[in-house]
FIVEXGU-41063 format. One line per field, with one value per residue (C-alpha): residue number from 1; x, y, z. Coordinates in Angstrom, 3 decimals, padded with zeros to 6 digits, always signed. Each point is the difference from the previous one (the first is absolute). Example, Ala and Ser with C-alpha at 12.3 -4.5 7.8 and 13.67 -1.06 7.14 Angstrom:
% FIVEXGU-41063
pos	[1  2]
px	[+012.300  +001.370]
py	[-004.500  +003.440]
pz	[+007.800  -000.660]
% end
This chain:
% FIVEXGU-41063
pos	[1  2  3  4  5  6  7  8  9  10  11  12  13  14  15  16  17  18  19  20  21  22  23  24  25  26  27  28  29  30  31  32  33  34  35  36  37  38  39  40  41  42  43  44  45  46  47  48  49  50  51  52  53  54  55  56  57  58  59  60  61  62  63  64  65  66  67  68  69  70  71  72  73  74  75  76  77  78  79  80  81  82  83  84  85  86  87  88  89  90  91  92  93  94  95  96  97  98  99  100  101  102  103  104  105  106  107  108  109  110  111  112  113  114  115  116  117  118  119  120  121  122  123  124  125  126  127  128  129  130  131  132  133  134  135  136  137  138  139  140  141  142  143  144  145  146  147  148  149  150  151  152  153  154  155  156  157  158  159  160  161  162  163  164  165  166  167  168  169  170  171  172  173  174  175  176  177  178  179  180  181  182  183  184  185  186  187  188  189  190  191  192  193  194  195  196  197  198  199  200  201  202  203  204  205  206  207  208  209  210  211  212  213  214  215  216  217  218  219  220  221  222  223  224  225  226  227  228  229  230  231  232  233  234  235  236  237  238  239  240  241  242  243  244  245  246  247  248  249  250  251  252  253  254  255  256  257  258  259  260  261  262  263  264  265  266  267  268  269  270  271  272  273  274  275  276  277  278  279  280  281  282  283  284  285  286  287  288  289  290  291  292  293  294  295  296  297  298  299  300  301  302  303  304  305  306  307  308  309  310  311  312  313  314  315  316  317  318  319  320  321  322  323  324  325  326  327  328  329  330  331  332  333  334  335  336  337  338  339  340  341  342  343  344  345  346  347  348  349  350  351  352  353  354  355  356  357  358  359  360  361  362  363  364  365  366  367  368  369  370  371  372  373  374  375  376  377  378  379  380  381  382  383  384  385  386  387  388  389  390  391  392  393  394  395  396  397  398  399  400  401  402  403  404  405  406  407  408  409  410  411  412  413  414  415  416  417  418  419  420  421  422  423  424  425  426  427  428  429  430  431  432  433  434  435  436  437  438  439  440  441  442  443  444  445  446  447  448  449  450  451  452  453  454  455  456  457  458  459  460  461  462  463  464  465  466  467  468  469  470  471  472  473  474  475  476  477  478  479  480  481  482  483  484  485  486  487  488  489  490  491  492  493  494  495  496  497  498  499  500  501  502  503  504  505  506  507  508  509  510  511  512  513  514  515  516  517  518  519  520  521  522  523  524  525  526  527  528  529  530  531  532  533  534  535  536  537  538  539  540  541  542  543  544  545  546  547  548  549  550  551  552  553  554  555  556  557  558  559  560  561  562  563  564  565]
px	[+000.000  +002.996  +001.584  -003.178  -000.297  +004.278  -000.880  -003.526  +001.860  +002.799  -002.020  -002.012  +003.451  +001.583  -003.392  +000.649  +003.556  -001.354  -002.184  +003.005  +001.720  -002.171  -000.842  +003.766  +000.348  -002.596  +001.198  +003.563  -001.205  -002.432  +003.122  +002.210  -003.148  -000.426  +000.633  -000.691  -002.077  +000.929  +003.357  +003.138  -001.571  -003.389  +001.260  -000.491  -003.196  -001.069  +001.280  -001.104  -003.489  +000.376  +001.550  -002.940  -002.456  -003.096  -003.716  -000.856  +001.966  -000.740  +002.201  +002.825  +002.541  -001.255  +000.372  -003.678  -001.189  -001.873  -003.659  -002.067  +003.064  +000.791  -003.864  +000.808  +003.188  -001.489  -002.863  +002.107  +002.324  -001.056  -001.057  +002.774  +002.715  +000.765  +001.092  +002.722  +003.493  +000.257  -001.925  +000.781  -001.051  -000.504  -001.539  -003.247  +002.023  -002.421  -001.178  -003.552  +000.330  +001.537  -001.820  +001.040  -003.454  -000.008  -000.118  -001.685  +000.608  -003.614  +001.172  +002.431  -000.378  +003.222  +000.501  +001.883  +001.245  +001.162  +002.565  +000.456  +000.290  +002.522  -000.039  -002.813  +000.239  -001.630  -000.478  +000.539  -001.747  -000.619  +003.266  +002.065  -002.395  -001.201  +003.550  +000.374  -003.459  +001.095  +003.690  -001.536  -003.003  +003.022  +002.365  -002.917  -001.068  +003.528  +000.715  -003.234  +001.138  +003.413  -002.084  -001.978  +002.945  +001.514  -002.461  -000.751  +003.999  +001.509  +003.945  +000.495  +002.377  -001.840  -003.141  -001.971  -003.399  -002.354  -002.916  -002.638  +001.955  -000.100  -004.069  -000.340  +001.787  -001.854  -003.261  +001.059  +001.870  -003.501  -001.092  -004.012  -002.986  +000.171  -002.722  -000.881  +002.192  +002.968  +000.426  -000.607  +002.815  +002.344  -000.664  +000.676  +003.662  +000.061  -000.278  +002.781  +002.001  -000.971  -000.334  -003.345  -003.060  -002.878  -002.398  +002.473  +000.410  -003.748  -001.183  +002.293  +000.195  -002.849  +001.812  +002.542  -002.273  -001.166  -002.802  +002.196  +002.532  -002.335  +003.196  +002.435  +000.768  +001.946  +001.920  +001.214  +001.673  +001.243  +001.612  +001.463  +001.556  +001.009  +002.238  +001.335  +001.148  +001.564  +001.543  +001.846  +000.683  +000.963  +000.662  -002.137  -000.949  -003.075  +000.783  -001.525  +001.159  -000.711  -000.236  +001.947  -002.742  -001.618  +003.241  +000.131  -003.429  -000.688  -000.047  -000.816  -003.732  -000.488  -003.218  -001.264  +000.770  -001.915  -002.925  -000.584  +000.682  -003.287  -002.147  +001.192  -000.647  -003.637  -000.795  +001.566  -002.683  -002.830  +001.239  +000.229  +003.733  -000.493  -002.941  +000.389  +001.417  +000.224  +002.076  -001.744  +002.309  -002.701  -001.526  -002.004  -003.490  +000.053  -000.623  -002.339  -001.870  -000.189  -001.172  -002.467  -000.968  -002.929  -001.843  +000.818  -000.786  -003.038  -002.793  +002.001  +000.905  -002.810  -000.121  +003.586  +003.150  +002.432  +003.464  -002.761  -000.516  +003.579  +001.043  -002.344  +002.259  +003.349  -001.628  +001.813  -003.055  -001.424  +001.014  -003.425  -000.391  +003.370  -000.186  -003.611  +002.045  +002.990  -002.797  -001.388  +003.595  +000.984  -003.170  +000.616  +003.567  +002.164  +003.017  +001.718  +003.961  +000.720  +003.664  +002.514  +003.375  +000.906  +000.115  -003.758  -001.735  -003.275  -001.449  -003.803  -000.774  -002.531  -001.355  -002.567  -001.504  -001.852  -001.130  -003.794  -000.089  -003.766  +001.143  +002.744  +001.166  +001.074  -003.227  +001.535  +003.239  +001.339  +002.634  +000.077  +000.131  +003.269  -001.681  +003.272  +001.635  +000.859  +002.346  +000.076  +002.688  +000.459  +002.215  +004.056  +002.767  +002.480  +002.335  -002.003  -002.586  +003.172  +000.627  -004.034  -000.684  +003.444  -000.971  -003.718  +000.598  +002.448  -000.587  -001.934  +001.731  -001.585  +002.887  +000.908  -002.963  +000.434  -003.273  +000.222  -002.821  -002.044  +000.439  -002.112  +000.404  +001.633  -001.925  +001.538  -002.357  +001.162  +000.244  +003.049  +001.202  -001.358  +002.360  -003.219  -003.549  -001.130  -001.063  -002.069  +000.817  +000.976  +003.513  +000.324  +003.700  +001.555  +003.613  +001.767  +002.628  +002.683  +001.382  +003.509  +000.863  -000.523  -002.374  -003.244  -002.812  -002.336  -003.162  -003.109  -002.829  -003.216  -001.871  +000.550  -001.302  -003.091  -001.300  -000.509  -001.414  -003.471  +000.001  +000.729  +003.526  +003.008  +002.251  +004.042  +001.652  +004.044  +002.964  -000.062  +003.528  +000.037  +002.400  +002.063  -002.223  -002.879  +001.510  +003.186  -001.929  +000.361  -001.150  +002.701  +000.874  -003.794  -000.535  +003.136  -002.090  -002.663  +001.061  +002.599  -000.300  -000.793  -003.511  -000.264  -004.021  +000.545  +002.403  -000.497  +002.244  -001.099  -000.605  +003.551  +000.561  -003.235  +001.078  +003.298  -001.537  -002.278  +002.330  +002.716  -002.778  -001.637  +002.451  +003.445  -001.028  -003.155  -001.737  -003.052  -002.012  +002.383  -002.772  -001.642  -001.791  +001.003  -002.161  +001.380  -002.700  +000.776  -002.355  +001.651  +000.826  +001.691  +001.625  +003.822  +000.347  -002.791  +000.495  -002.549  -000.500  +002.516  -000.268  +000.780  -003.510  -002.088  -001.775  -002.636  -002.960  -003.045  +001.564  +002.238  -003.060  -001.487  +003.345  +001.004  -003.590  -000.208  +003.689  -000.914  -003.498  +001.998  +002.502  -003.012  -001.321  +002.929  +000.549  -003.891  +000.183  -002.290  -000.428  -000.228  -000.809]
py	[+000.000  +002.197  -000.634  +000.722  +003.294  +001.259  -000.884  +002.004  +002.980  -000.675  +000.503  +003.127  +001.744  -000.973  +001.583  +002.677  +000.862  -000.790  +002.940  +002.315  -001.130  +001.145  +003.496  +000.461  -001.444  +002.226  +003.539  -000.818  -000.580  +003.114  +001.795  -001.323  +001.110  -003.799  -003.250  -002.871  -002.393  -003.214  +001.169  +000.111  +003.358  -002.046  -003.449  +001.134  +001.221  -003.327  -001.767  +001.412  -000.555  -003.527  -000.315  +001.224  -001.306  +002.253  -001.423  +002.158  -001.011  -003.925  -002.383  +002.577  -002.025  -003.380  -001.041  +001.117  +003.360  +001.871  +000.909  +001.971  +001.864  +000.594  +001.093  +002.025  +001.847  +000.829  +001.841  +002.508  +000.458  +002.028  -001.946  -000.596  -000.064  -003.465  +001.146  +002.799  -001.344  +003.923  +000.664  +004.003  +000.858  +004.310  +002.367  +002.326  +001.494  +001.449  -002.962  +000.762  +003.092  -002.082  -001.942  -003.713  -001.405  -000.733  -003.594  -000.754  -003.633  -001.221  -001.060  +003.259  +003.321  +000.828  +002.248  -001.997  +000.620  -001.784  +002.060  -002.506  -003.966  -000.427  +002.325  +000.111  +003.105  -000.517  +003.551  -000.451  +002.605  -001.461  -001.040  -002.641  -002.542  +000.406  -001.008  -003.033  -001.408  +000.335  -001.043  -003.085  -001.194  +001.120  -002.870  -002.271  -000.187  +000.335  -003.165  -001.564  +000.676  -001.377  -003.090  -000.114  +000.429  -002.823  -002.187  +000.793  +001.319  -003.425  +001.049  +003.479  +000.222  -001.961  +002.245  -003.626  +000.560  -002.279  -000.658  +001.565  +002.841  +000.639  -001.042  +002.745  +002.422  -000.262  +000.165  +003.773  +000.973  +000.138  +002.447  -000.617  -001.360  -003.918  -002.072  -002.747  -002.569  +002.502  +000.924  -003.757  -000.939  +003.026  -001.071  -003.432  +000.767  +003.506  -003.113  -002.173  +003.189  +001.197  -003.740  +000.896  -002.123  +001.173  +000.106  +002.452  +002.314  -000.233  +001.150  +003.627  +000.250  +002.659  +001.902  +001.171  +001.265  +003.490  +001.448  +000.519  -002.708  -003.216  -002.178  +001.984  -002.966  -001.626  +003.109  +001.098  -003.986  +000.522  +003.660  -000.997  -003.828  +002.410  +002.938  -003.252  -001.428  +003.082  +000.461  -003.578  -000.020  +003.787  +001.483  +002.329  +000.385  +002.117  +003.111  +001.497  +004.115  +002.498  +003.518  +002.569  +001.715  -002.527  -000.660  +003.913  +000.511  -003.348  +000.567  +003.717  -000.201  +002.004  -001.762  -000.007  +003.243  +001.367  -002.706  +001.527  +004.147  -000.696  -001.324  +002.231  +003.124  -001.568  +000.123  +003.934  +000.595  -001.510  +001.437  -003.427  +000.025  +001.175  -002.695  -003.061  -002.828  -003.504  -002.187  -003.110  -002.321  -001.688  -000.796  +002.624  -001.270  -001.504  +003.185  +001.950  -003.401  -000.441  +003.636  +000.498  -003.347  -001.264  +003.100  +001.164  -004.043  -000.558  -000.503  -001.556  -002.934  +000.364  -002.391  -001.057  -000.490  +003.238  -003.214  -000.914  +003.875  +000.128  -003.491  +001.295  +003.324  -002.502  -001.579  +001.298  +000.894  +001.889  +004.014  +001.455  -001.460  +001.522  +003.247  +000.556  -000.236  +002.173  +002.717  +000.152  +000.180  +002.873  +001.794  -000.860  +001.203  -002.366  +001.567  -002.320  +000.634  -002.787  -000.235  +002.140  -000.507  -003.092  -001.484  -001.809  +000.223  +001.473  +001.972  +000.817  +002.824  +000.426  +003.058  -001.655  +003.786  -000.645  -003.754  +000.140  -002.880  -000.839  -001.342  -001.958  -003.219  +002.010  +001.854  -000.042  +001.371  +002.440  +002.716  +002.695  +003.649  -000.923  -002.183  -002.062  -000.819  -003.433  -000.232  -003.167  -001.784  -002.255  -003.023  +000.831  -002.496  -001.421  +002.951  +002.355  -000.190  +001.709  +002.523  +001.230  -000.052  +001.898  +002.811  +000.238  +000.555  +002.923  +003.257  +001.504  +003.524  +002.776  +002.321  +001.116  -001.607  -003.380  -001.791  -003.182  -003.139  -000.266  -004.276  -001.531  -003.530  -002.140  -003.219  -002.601  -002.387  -002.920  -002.907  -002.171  -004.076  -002.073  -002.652  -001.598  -000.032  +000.602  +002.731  +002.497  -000.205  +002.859  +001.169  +002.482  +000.850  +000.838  +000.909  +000.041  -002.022  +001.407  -003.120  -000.181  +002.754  +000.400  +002.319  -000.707  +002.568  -000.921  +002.119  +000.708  -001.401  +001.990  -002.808  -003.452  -003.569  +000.004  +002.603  -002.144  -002.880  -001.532  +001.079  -003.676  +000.987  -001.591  +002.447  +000.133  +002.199  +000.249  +001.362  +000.206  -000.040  +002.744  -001.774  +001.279  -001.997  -002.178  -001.892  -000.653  -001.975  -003.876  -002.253  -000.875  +003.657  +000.876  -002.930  +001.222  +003.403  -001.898  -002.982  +001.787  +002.844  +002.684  -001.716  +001.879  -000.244  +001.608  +001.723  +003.274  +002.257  +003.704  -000.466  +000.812  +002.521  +002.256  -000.583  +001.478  +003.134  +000.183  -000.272  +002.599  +002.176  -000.315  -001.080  +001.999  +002.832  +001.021  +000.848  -001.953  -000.621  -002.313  -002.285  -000.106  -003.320  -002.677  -002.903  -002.955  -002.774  -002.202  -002.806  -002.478  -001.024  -003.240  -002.366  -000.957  -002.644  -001.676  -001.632  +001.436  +002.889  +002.310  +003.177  -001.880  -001.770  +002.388  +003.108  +000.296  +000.633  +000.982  -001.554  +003.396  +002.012  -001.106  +001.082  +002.877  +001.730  -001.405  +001.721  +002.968  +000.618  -000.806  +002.531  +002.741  -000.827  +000.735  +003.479  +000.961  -000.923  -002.821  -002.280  -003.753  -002.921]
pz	[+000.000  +000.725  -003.210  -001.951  +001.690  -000.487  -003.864  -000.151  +001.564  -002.576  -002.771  +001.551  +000.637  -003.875  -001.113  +002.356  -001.498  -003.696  +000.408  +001.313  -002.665  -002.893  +002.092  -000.078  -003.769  -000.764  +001.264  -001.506  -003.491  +000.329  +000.854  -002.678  -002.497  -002.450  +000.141  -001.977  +002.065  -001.472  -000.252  +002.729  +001.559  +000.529  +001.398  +003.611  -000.275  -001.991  +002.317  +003.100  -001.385  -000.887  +003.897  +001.682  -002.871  +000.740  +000.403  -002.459  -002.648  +000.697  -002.003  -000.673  +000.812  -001.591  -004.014  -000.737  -000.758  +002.846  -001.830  +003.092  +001.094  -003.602  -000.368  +003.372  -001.343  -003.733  +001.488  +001.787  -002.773  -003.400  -002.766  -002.439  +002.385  -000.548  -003.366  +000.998  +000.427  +001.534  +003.058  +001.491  +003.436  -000.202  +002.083  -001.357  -002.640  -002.074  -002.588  +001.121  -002.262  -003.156  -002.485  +002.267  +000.719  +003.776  +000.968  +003.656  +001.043  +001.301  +003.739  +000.710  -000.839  -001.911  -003.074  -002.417  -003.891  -002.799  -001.972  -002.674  -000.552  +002.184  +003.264  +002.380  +002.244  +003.394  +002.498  +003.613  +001.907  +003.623  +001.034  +000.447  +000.863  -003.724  -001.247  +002.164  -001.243  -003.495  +000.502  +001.474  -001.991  -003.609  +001.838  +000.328  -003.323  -001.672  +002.613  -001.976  -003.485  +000.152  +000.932  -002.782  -002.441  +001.888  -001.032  -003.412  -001.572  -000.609  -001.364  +000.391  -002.787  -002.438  +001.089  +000.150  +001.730  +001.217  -002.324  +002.167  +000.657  -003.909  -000.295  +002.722  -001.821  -003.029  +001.982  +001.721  -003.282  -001.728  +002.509  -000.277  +002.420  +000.363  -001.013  +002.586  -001.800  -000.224  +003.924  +000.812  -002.633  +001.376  +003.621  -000.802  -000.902  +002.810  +002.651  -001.303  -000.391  +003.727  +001.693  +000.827  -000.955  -002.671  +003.135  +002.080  -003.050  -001.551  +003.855  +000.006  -003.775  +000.196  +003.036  -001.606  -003.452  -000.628  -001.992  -002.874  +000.556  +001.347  -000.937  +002.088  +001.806  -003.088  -000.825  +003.273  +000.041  -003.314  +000.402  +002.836  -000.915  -003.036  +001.650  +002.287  -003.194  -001.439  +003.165  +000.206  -004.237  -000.860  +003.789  -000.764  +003.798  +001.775  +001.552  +002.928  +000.762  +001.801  -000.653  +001.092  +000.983  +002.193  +001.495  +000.400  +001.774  +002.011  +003.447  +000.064  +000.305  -003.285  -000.845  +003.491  +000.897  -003.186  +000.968  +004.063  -001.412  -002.448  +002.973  +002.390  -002.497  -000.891  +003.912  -000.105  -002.686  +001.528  +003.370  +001.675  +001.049  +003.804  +000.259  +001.816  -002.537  -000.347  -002.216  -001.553  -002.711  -001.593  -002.998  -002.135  +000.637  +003.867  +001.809  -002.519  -000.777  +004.666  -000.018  -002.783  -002.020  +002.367  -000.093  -003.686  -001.079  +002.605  -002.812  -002.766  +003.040  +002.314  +002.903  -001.228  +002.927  -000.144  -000.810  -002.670  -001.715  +000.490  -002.075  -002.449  -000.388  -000.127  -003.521  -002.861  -001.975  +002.639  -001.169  -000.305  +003.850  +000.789  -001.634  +001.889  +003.338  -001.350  -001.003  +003.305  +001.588  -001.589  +000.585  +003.770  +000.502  -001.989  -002.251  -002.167  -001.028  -002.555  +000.111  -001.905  +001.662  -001.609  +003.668  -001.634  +003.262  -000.431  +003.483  +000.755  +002.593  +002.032  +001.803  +002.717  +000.496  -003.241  +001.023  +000.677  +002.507  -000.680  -003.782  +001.185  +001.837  +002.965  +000.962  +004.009  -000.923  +002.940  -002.397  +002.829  -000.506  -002.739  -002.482  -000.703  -003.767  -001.588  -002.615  -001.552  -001.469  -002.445  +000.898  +000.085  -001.620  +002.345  +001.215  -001.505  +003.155  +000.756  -002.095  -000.145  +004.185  +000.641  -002.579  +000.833  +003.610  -000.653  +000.944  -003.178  -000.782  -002.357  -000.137  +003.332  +001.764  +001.430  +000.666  +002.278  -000.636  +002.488  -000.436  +002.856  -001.868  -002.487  -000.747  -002.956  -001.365  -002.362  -000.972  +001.366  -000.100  +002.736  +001.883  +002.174  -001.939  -003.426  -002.799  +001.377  +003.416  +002.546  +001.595  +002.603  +000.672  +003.289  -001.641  -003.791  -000.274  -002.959  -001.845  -000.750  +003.226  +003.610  -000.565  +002.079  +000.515  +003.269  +000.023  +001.835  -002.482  +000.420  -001.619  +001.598  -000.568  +001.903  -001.798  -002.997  +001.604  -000.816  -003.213  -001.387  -001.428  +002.087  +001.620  +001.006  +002.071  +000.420  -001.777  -003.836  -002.253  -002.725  -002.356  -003.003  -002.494  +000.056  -002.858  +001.881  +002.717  +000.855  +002.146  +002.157  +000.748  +000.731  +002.568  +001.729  +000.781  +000.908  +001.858  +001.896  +002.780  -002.198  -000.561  -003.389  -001.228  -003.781  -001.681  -002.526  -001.530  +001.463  +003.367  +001.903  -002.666  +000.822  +003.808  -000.770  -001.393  +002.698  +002.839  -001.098  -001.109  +003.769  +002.756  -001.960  -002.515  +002.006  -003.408  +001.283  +003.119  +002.132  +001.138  -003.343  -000.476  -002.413  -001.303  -001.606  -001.458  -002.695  -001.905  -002.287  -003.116  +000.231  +002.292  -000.858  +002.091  -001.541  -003.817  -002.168  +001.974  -000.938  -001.934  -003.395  +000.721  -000.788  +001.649  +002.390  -001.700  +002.299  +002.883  +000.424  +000.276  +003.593  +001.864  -002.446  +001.213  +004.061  +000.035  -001.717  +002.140  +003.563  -001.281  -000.741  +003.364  +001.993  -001.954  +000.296  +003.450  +000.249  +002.527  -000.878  +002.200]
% end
């Protein structure tokens, strides 16, 4: 039993320094400005990823190529990528204003732009976090393409390929919508050339399509067995840089700071800024859907639950339903300020003096003789929970006036990984624990545990481990956290850095109330420990929506001064 344990540990602390080791790898090729990942300059990073094999990316280190991580990976990159050998990190450097058609992967909001066949540039506006979830996810499926030209070159200097290799090249060559017969034939030889069976393939086949490109699947395998091949047979290896712009700017809160001036000079205008405030990171529908939906929606879904009006306005055919409640908001005191900074985190405010209490969900609110403000924001990336909370809780100056926020709380809603229970469920941390440091931020959580009870949704309480990547996670590492005396419940990638922000803006710079009250509550989105429940598995669908609203309502409650059994 001993044994069994030294090995576990073993493995949890090589994970441990497999991480450090690609943070490290990381920052010295962003400062050296390229490298050529399946090159010398990339071997660490390869194989610190292939050390600490991630859940996420499944069978990286085996023979066979890794379809739902694959699946996971191409949604967050911009279509096409998998045929640029050049891939260039920049900053916002103006290609909004050229003729380059902005590409916007579907599962992250990032700006990206194909120059021409062969170069792919991608713009990094919130921080280093963005550049280690590309970095990582590039390495993975470079890893995967060097095994499918394994299988399928057969003498590299005879250029003899395997036949299905060639049968799938004259399939994606054609360029045209499959009949039946053809994607059946082309998956037939895409499993041989992946060692995947028909069955595996035929189920995420459609995944992967688009409305213009349903056989995406085929050519993303193709284009990047392909630039493998070219790689191996003319060295004609891919490229990743980074601008010396980006490398110029990260760090200095450029996009941040420009993000937290244009609220702060919206509440000037609308002469909100010596109001009470509170900070909400949310999503953009939560708190204006908890506020107004039931009464704005009460004949359209008479006699219906408030969770089941609110599913209803998750549905993504529902805008006529939406745009009713987002009517009514802004005739009740809602300002929207879609983002502009680049930092692509959208904020709603709203001034409660304008609420009429009788057409919402709060008709007993208590808002005192200073009808407080809530600025919501949209969720932060990584270190850029940072970059935003630091700025926003600044001073605000107007030439030689210096106007102090009047921040009574901070609350940060999201969704996180779960080490005990399922999708859907609820954490409620007690501290943020910073991967990779000995960073650890305890705090006084104004929402707690029992507060969600009864509500048929299990609930954790404990410490949760912000951690440089979700896609850098595994399983021995994560039980470690669990099993041992930190009794981690979840782990997310904001939490220790809004803390951060918090704490030197309250307890050092005195910029903010020092006993300003934080709220930390968290749903999730997968399980890691559990196979099949990662993030690669799929999303949430209406199962999010339950916990996204309880969280958001106990929230409101707290700021309009409710009291709750």
């Amino acid at each position: 039993m001993k044994e069994t344990k030294n090995i576990s540990r073993s493995r949890a602390q090589e994970s441990s320094a497999a991480i450090e080791k690609l943070y490290i790898t990381m920052r010295h090729l962003f400062n050296r400005g390229f490298y050529k990942p399946m090159g010398v300059s990339g071997d660490t990073l390869r194989e610190a990823l292939l050390q600490l094999r991630p859940e996420i990316y499944g069978t990286i280190a085996e023979e066979k190529v890794e379809l739902s991580g694959l699946l996971y990976v191409i949604e967050r990159l911009p279509v096409g990528i998998e045929e640029c050998r050049f891939i260039n990190l920049t900053s916002d450097e103006g290609y909004s204003k050229s003729h380059f058609t902005a590409i916007v992967p579907p599962k992250r909001k990032r700006n990206c732009y194909r120059i021409d066949s062969e170069q792919m540039n991608v713009e990094i506006t919130r921080g280093r976090s963005d550049i280690y979830d590309i970095l990582t996810h590039l390495t993975f499926i470079f890893i995967e393409s060097h095994k499918i030209k394994n299988r399928v070159l057969l003498d590299e200097n005879t250029k003899e390929f395997t036949r299905d290799w060639e049968k799938l090249e004259q399939i994606v060559v054609q360029n045209k919508k499959l009949t039946l017969i053809e994607k059946e034939i082309a998956i037939s030889h895409a499993s041989i050339i992946l060692g995947r069976s028909f069955e595996e393939i035929l189920d995420i086949y459609e995944a992967f399509g688009t409305a213009e490109k349903p056989d995406r699947f085929l050519h993303v395998i193709y284009w990047l067995g392909k630039l493998a091949i070219e790689e191996v047979i003319f060295n004609n290896k891919r490229t990743i840089t980074f601008s010396p712009i980006l490398r110029e700017r990260l760090g200095h809160h450029i996009h941040g700071e420009i993000w937290a001036n244009n609220i702060k000079e919206v509440l000037k205008q609308n002469e909100l800024l010596d109001r009470p405030i509170h900070i909400i990171s949310a999503n953009m529908h939560s708190v204006m859907n908890s506020i107004f939906a039931t009464h704005t929606l009460k004949t359209k879904f008479k006699d219906k639950s408030d969770f089941f009006i609110f599913e209803e306005l998750s549905k993504p055919g529902a805008n006529d339903v939406r745009s009713k409640v987002e009517e009514f908001a802004f005739k009740y005191g809602m300002i929207s300020l879609p983002d502009t900074s680049g930092t692509n985190i959208d904020v709603q405010i709203f001034d409660t003096a304008k609420i009429d209490w009788s057409k919402s969900a709060f008709p007993a609110a208590k808002i005192g003789a200073h009808p407080p403000v809530i600025i919501v924001m949209d969720y932060a990336f990584g270190e850029q929970a940072y970059e935003t909370i630091d700025e926003l809780l600044k001073p605000y100056k107007d030439g030689k006036n210096k106007y102090f926020l009047n921040v009574e709380s901070v609350s940060i809603m999201g969704k996180a990984g779960i080490l005990e229970g399922g999708k859907g469920d609820i954490m409620i941390p007690s501290a943020h624990i910073n991967e990779g440091t000995g960073d650890n931020y305890p705090f006084e959580n104004q929402l707690t545990a029992e507060m969600f009870e009864g509500n048929g949704i299990p609930v954790y309480a404990g410490p949760m481990v912000s951690v440089l990547g979700t896609s850098l996670q595994n399983k021995d590492l994560l039980k470690f956290f669990h099993e041992s005396t930190w009794g981690v419940i979840g782990l997310e990638m904001e939490g220790a850095y809004y803390q951060k922000a918090i704490q030197s803006a309250s307890k050092i710079r005195k910029s903010i109330n020092p006993d300003v009250k934080v709220r930390y509550a968290y749903y999730a989105s997968d399980n890691p420990l559990e196979t099949g429940s990662t993030l690669a598995s799929g999303g949430l669908g209406t199962t999010g929506v339950k916990p996204t609203y309880l969280i958001t309502i106990k929230i409101l409650e707290q700021i309009f001064n409710i009291k709750t059994n």
